[in-house]
C-alpha positions as CSV (number, residue, x, y, z in Angstrom):
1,X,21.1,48.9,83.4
2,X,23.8,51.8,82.6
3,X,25.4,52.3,79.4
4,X,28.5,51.1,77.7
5,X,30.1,47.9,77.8
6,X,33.8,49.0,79.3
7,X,36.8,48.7,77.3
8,X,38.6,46.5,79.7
9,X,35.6,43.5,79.0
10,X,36.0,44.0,75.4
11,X,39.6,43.8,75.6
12,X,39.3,40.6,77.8
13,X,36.8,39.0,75.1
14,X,39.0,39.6,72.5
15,X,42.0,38.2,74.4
16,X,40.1,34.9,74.8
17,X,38.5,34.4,72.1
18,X,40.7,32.6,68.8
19,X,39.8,34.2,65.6
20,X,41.4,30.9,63.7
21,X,38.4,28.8,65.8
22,X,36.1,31.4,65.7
23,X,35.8,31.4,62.0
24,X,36.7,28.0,61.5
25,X,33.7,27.0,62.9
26,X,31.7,29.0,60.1
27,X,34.1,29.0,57.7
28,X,36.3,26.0,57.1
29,X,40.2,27.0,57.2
30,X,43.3,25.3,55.5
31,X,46.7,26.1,56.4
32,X,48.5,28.0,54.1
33,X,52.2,29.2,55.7
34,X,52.0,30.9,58.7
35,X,48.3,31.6,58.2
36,X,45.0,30.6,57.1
37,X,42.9,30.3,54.4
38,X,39.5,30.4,52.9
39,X,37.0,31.7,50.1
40,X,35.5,34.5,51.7
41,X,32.3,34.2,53.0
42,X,31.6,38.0,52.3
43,X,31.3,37.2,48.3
44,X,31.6,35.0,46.0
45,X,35.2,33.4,44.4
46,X,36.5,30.9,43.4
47,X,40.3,30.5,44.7
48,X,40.4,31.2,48.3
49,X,41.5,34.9,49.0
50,X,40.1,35.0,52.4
51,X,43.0,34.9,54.8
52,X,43.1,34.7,58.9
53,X,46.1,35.5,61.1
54,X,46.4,33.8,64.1
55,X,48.9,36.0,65.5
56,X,47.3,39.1,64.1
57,X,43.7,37.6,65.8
58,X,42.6,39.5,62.2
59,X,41.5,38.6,59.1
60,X,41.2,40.0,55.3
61,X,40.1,39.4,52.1
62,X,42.2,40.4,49.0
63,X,38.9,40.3,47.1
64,X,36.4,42.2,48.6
65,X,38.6,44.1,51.2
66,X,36.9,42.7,54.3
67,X,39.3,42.0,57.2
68,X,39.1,43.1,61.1
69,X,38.8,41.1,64.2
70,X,37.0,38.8,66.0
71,X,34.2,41.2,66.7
72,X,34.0,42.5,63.0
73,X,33.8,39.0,61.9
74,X,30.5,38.1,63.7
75,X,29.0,41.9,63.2
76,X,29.7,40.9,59.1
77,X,29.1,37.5,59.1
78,X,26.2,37.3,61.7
79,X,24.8,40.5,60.3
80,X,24.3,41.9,64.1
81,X,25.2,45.6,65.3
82,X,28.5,46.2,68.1
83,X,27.1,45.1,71.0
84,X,25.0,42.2,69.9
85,X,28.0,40.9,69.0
86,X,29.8,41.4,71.8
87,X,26.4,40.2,73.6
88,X,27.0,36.8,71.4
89,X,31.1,36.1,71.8
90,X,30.5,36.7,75.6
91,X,27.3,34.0,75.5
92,X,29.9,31.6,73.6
93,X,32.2,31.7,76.7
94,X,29.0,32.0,79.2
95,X,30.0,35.9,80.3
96,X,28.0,37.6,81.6
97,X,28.4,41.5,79.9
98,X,29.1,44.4,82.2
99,X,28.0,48.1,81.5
100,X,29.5,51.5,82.8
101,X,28.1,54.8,84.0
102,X,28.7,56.7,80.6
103,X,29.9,60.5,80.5
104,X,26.5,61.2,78.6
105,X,24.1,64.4,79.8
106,X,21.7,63.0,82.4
107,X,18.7,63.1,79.2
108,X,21.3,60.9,76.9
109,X,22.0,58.1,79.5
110,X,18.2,57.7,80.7
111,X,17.3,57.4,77.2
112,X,20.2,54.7,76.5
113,X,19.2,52.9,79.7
114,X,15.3,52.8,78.9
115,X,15.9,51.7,75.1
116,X,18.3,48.6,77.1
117,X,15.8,48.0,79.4
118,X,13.0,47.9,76.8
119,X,14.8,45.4,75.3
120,X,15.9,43.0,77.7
121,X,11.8,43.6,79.2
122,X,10.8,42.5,76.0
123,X,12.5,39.0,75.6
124,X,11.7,38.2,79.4
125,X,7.9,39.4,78.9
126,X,8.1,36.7,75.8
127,X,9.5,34.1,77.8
128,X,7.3,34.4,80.5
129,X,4.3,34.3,78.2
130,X,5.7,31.6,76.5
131,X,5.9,29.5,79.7
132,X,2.4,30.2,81.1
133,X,1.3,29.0,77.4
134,X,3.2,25.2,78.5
135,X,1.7,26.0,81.9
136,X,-2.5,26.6,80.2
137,X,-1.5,23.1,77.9
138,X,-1.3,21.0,81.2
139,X,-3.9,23.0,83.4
140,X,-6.8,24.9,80.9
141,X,-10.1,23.3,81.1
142,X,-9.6,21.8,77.6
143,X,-6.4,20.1,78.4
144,X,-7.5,16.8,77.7
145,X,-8.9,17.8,74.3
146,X,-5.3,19.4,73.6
147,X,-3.5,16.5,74.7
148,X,-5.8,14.3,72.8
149,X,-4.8,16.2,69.7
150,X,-1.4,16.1,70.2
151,X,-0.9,12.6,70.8
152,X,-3.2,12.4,67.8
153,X,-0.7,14.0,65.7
154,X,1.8,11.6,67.0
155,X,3.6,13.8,69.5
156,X,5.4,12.6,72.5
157,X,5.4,15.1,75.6
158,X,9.2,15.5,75.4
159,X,8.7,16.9,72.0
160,X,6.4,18.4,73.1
161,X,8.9,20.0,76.3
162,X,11.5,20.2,73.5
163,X,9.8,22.9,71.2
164,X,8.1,24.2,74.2
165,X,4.5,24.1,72.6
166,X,1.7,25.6,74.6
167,X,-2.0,26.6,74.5
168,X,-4.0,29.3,75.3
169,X,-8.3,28.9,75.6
170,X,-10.6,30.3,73.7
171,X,-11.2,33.5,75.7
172,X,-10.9,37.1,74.7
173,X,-8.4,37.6,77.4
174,X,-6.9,34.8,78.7
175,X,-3.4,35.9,78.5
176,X,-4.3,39.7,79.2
177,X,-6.2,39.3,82.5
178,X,-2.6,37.5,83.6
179,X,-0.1,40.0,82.1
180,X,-1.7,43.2,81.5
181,X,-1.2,44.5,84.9
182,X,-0.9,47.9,84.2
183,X,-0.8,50.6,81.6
184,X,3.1,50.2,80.6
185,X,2.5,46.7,80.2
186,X,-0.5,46.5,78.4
187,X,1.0,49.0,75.7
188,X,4.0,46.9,75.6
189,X,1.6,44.0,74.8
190,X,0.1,45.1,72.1
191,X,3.9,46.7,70.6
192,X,4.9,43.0,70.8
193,X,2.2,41.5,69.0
194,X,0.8,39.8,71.9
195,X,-2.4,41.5,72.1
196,X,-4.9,44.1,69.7
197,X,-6.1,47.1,70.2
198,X,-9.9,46.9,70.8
199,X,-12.9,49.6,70.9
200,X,-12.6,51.9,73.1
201,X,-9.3,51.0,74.4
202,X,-9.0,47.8,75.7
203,X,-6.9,45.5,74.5
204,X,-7.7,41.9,74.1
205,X,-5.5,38.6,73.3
206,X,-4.9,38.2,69.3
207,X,-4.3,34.2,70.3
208,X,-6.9,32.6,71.0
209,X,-7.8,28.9,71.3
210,X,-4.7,27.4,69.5
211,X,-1.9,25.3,69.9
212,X,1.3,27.6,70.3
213,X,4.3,27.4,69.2
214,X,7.1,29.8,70.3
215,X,9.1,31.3,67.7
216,X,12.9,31.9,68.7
217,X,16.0,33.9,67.6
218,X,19.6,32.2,67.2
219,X,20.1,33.0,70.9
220,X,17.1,31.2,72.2
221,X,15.4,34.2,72.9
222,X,11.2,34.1,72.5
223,X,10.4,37.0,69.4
224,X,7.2,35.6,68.6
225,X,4.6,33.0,68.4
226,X,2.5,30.7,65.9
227,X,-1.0,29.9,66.8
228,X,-2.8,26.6,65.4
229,X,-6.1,26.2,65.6
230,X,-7.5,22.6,67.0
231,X,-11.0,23.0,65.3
232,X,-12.2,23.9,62.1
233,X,-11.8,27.5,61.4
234,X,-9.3,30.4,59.8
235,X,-6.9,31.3,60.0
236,X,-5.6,27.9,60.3
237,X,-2.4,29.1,61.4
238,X,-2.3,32.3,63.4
239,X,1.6,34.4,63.3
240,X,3.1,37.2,65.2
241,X,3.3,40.7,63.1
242,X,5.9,42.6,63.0
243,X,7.8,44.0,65.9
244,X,10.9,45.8,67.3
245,X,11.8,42.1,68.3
246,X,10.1,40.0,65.3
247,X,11.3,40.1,61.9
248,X,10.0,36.9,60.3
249,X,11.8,37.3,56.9
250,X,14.8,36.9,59.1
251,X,13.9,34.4,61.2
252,X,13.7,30.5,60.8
253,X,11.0,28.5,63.5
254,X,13.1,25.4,64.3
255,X,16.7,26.7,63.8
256,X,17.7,27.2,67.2
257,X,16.3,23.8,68.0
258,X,18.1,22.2,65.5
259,X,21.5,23.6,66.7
260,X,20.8,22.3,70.0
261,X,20.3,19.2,68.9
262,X,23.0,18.9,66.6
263,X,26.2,20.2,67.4
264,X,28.0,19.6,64.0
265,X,25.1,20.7,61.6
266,X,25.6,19.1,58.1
267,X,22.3,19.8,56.7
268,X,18.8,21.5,57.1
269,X,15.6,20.4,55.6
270,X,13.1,23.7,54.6
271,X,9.3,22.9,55.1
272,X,6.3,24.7,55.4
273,X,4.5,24.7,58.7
274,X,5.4,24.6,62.4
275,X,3.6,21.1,62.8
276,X,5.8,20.1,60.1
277,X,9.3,20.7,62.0
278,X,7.9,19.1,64.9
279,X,7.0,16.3,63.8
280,X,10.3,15.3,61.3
281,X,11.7,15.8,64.7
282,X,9.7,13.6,66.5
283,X,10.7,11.1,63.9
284,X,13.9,11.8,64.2
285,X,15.0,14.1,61.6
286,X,15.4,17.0,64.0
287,X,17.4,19.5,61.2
288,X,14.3,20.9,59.9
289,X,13.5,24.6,59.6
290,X,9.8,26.8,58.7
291,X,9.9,29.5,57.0
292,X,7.3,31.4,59.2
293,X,4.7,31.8,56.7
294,X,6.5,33.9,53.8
295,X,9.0,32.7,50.7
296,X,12.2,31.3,51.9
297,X,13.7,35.0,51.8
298,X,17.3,36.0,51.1
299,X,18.4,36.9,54.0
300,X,16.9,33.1,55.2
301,X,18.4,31.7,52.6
302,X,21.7,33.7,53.9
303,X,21.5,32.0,57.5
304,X,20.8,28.6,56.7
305,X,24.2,29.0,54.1
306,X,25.6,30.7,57.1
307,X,24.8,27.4,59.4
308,X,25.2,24.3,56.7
309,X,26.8,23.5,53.0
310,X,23.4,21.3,52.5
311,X,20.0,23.2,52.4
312,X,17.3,20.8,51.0
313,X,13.9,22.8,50.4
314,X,10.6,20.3,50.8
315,X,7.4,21.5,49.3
316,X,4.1,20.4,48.0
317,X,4.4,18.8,44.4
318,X,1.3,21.2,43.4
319,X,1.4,24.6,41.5
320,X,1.9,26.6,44.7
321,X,4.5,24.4,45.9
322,X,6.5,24.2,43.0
323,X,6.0,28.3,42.5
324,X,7.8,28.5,46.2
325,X,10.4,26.4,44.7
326,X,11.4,28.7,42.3
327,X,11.4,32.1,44.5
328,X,13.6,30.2,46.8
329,X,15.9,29.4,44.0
330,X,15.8,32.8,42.8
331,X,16.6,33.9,46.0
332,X,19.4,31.6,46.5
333,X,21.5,31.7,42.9
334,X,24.0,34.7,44.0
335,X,24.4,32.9,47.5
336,X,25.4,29.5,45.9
337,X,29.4,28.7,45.5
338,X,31.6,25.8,45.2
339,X,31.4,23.1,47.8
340,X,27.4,24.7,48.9
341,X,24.2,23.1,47.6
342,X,20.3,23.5,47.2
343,X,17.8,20.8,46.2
344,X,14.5,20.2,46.1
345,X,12.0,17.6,47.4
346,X,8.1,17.8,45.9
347,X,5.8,15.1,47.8
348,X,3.1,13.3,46.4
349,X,-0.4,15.1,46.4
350,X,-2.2,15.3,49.3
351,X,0.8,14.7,51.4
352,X,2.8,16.9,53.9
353,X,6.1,16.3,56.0
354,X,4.2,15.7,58.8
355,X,1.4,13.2,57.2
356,X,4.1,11.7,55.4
357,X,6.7,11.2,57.9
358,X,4.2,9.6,60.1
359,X,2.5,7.2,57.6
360,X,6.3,6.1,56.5
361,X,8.5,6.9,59.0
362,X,12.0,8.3,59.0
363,X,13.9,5.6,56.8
364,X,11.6,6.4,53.8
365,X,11.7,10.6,54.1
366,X,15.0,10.2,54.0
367,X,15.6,8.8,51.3
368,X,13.5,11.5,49.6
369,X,15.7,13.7,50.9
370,X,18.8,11.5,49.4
371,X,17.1,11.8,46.1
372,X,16.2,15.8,46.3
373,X,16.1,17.6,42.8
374,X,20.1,19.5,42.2
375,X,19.1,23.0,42.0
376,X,20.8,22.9,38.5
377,X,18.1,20.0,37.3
378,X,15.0,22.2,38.8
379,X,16.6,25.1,37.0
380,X,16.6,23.1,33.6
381,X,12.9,21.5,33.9
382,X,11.2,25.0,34.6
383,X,12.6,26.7,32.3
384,X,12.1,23.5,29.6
385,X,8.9,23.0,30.1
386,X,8.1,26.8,28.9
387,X,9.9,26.0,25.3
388,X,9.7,24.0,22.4
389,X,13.0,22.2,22.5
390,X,12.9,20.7,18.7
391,X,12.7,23.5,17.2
392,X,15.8,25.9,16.3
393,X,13.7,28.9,17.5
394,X,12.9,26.9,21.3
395,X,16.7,26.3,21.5
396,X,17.3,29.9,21.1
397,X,14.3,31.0,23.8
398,X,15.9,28.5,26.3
399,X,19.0,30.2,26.3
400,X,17.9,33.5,26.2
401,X,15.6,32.8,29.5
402,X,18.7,31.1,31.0
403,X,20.8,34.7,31.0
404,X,18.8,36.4,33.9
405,X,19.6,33.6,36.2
406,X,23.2,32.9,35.2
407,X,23.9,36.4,35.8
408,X,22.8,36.1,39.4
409,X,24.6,32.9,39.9
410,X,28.3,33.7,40.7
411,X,31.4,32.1,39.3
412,X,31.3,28.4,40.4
413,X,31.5,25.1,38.6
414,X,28.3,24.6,39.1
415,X,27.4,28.0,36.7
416,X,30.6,26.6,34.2
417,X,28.3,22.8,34.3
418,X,25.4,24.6,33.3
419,X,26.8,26.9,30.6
420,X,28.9,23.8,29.3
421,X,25.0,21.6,29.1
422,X,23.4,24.7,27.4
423,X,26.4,24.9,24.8
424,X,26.5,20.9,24.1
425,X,22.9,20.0,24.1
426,X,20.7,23.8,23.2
427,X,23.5,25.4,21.1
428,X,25.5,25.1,18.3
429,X,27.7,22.8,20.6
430,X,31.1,24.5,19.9
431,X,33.7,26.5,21.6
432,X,32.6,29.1,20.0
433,X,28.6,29.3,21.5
434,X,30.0,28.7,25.0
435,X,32.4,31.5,24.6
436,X,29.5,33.3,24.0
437,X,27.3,32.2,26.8
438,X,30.2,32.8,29.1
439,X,30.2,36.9,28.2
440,X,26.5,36.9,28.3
441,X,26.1,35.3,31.6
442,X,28.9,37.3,33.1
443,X,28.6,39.1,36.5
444,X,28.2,42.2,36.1
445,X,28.1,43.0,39.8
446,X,31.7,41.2,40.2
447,X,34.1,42.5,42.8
448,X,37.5,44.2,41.9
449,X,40.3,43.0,43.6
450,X,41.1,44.7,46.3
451,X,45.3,46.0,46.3
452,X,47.3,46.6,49.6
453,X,49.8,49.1,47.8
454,X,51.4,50.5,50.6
455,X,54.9,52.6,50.1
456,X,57.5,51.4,52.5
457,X,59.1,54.2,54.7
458,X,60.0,53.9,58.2
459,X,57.1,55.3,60.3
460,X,54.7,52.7,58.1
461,X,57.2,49.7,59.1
462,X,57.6,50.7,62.7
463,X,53.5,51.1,63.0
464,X,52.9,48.0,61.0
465,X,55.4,46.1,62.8
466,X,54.1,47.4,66.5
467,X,50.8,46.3,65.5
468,X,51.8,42.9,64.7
469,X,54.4,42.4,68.0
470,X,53.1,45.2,70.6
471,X,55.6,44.0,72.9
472,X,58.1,45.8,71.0
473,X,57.0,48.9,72.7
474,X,59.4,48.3,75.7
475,X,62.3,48.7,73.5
476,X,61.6,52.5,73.5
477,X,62.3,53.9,76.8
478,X,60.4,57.6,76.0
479,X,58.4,58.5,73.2
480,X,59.0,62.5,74.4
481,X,62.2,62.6,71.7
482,X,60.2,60.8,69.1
483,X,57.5,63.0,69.3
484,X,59.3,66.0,68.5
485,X,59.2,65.2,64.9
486,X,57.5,66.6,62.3
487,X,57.4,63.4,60.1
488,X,54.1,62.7,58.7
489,X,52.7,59.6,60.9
490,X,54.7,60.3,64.2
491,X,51.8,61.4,66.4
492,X,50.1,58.0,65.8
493,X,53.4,56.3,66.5
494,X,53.4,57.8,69.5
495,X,50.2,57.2,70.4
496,X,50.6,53.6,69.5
497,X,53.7,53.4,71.8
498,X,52.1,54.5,74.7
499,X,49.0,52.8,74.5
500,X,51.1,49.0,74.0
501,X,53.2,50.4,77.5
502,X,50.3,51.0,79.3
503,X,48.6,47.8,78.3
504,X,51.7,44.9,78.2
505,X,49.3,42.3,77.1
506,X,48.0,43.9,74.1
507,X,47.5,42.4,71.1
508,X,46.5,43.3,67.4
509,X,42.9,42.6,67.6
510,X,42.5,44.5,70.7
511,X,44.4,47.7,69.2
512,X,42.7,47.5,66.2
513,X,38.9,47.5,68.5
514,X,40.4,50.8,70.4
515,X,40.3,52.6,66.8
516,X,37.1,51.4,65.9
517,X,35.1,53.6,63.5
518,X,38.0,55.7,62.6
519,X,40.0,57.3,60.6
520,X,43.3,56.3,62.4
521,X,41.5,52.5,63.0
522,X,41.3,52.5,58.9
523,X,45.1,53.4,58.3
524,X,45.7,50.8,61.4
525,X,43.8,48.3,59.4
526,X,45.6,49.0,55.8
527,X,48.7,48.6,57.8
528,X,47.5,45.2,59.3
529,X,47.0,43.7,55.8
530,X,50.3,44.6,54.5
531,X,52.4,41.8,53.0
532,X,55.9,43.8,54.8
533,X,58.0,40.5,54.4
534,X,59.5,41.1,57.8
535,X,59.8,38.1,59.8
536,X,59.1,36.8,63.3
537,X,62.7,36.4,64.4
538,X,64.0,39.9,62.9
539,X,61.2,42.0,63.7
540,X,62.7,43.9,66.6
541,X,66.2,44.5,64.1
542,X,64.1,46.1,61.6
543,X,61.5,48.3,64.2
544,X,64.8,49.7,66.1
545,X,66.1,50.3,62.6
546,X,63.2,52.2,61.5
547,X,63.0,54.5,64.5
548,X,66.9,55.4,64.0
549,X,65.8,56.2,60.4
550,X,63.7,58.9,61.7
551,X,65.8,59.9,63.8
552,X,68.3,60.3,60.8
553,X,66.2,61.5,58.4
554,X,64.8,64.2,61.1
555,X,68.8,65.0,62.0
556,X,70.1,65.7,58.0
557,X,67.0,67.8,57.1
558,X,67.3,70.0,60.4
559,X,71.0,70.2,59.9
560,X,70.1,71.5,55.7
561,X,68.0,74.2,57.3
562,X,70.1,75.3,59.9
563,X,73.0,75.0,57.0
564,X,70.8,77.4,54.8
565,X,69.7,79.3,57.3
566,X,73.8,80.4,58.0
567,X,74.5,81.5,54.7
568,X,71.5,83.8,54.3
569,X,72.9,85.4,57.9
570,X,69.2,84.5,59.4
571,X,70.2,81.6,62.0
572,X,70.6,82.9,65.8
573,X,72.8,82.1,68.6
574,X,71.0,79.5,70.1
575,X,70.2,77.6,66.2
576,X,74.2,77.9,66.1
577,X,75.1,76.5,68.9
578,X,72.2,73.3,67.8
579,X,73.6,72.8,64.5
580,X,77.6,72.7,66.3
581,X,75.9,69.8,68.1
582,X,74.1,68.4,65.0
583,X,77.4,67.9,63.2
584,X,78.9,66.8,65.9
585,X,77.0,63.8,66.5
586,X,77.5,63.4,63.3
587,X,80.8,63.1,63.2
């Protein structure tokens, strides 16, 4: 595989893909004028200050200062690196991503291609594992047994095909003696998780005689597995460590699954276990997500925010249940704004999603789900129960415990509801005590807003407006005079000029991507978010205009130091004979 993606691809992904769809789809728009609008997704408001051009293909937030293009958006809001996110616009219009022989020294480029190759070898060693595990389910020795199980846990073999559950035998190397084929492979076996270092250097397979259950990433890609076992015996549940490809606090089992199977996600439903998600899917509630062994971590509780307004967390009602309860809600307070909720479900003792589910079907876990705990009543109940309420002294304690989790919660009415309840009911139930809550529980982390102060002259209007209608580039027919100014800004005036007449079809987002990473990108980008006032219709007017200002303002102060330059006796001939012609013109 060679290096870089080319700029012509990029170019061609940006021209097709709509920014106004693109983060629509994440983040719904309204129209607002000529534009769009939205709270940002990037933090926490609440009056929408999150604003998408669709004739800019850019976007910007007057709060937080995040803007760019389609690219930026899902590097910010998908949290992935340059070319993942290429890698994932290009998948959403099924291209296929092209690379280019890069000008690196011969040591650079093999190093670039083997860290590609790596991996792309990595995902399709995962997958290919992943199949020969569905492959042992139907053909081990103890397939019947297996199958037995299964079907004993209520499984069908679509959902079986659906999740793409395998199985693996109880021998030390079962998958190794398949896949280990050499030295380069066996190492990268053991980097992926897939098998352990032994004694005296041989590796053998860390699953062993369990159910398996492929763990994949939002693309569909295999990272890593979960191993049940059938018998008695622990681990019950076997995971994948940590690996170049696998990190499970950012990973959700199920997730990809679900988005297949729903293509307008409204909700998702947080449970425990593998067999869990499974089998709420089997039954028909197929929006389910595991949390691969850990606490629901933040950057989880990020992507499932990321994918639905709803996220419904569905534990055990015992201690350990209800104590991953609350570090998911901790987790989740500064992620929670207007119009986005979490609740909770406990289930009766003894129970599980997956033994519950089956001994009362989808109709009845559903309505648990309808009648899930608000975050904001779990919230109140913890922290109750750890108080005496009748007492002046308990009030006091309750709203003192309250201030550490207000202050993560951002501004919302849902933090106003609850510091309004703790006034009226735990307080002295005046203006006054919620006044006071209200400073205690502020922010402190809150964003400044963000001012595009930008002093009009007319290099800054001609750039701003070239950005915005590159097309007007033709109306110059040589930069060569233009660029004979000293006015601050010209060179990248210039530059800007000759870059929109060697690409006619140019538009903003796909400027903006050529300065990416730099200091001229960030000016470009300043530029882009500046409210100019300049319309559609009298754009050209006002960029022809601005280009004969230079050309005026260049003209009197040449003309002033030629001038100055005569009644010292320093000019010479040939600075004569330029200033007879300056004052002629302009005459």
């Amino acid at each position: 595989m060679a290096g870089l993606i080319p700029r012509q691809f990029i170019d061609d992904l940006l021209a097709r893909t709509d920014i106004v769809e693109l983060v629509d789809r994440h983040v719904p728009l309204k129209k607002a004028g000529k534009n769009y609008q939205a709270c940002c997704p990037f933090h926490t408001e609440k009056s929408p200050s999150f604003t998408v051009s669709a004739d800019k293909q850019f976007y910007h937030c007057f709060g937080c200062g995040a803007h760019g293009n389609a690219i930026s958006f899902v590097m910010e809001y998908e949290r992935l690196d340059f070319v993942d996110a290429i890698e994932e616009l290009a998948a959403q219009l099924n291209l296929e991503v092209p690379r280019e022989e890069t000008k690196l020294t011969p040591a650079q480029q093999q190093q670039q291609q083997q860290a590609l190759q790596q991996k792309q070898d990595d995902y399709q060693l995962m997958e290919k594992i992943s199949h020969f595990y569905q492959q042992q389910l139907k053909s081990s020795s103890d397939k019947e047994r297996v199958i037995n199980y299964l079907k004993g846990r209520g499984l069908t073999g679509q959902i079986v095909k659906t999740f793409g559950i395998g199985y693996i035998g109880d021998s030390w190397d079962g998958m190794m003696k398949v896949f280990a084929t050499n030295a380069t492979i066996t190492t990268q076996l053991v980097d992926l998780g897939m098998a352990i270092q032994g004694d005296k250097n041989r590796p053998y397979d860390r699953f062993r005689g369990r159910i398996m259950f492929p763990i994949r990433d939002k693309r569909g890609r295999v990272i890593g597995f979960g191993g049940r076992i059938i018998d008695e015996g622990t681990p019950k549940y076997l995971n994948s460590p940590e690996t170049r490809i696998y990190h499970k606090g950012r990973e959700l089992y199920g997730l990809y699954e679900a988005k297949q199977a729903n293509k307008n996600l409204q909700r998702l439903v947080v449970v425990e276990g593998y067999m869990d998600v499974v089998a709420l899917a089997q039954h028909g509630i197929n929006y389910a997500v595991a949390s691969l062994g850990t606490s629901t971590t933040e950057e989880q509780l990020q992507t499932l925010f990321r994918t639905v307004k709803e996220v419904i967390c569905c534990y055990d009602g015992d201690r350990a249940g209800r104590d991953a309860a609350w570090r998911a809600m901790d987790n989740a307070l500064p992620l929670i704004r207007d119009g986005y909720t979490l609740k909770f479900v406990f289930l009766p003792d003894g129970e599980d999603p997956d033994s519950l589910i089956r001994a009362q079907g989808q109709q009845a876990f559903e309505k648990l789900l309808t009648n899930a705990k608000p975050l904001s009543k779990f919230l109140f109940e913890h922290l109750l129960a750890q108080v005496d309420i009748n007492s002046l002294e308990g009030k006091a304690s309750l709203i003192e415990q309250f201030q550490p989790y207000l202050k993560k919660l951002p501004e919302s009415t849902l933090k106003d509801a609850i510091l309004t309840e703790l006034a009226n009911n735990f307080g002295t139930g005046n203006e006054q005590q919620l006044a006071k809550l209200n400073k205690l529980s502020k922010n402190t982390h809150k964003l400044p807003t963000i001012k595009i102060d930008t002093k009009i002259t007319p290099v800054r209007m001609a750039i701003a407006l070239l950005l915005e209608q590159p097309q007007l580039a033709n109306e110059i027919n040589s930069t060569l005079a233009l660029a004979q100014l000293d006015t601050p800004g010209i060179p990248l005036l210039v530059e800007l000029l000759e870059l929109c007449k060697e690409n006619p079809n140019i538009n903003s987002a796909q400027i903006l991507e050529h300065y990416r990473d730099s200091k001229k990108g960030r000016q470009l980008a300043k530029l882009l978010c500046w409210q100019h006032y300049v319309s559609k219709d009298t754009a050209k007017e006002v960029f022809l205009d601005s280009i004969e200002k230079l050309f005026a303002d260049f003209i009197k102060k040449r003309t002033e130091v030629l001038l100055q330059k005569g009644r010292t006796g320093q000019i010479t001939l040939a600075e004569k004979q330029e200033l007879q012609t300056l004052l002629n013109n302009a005459n």
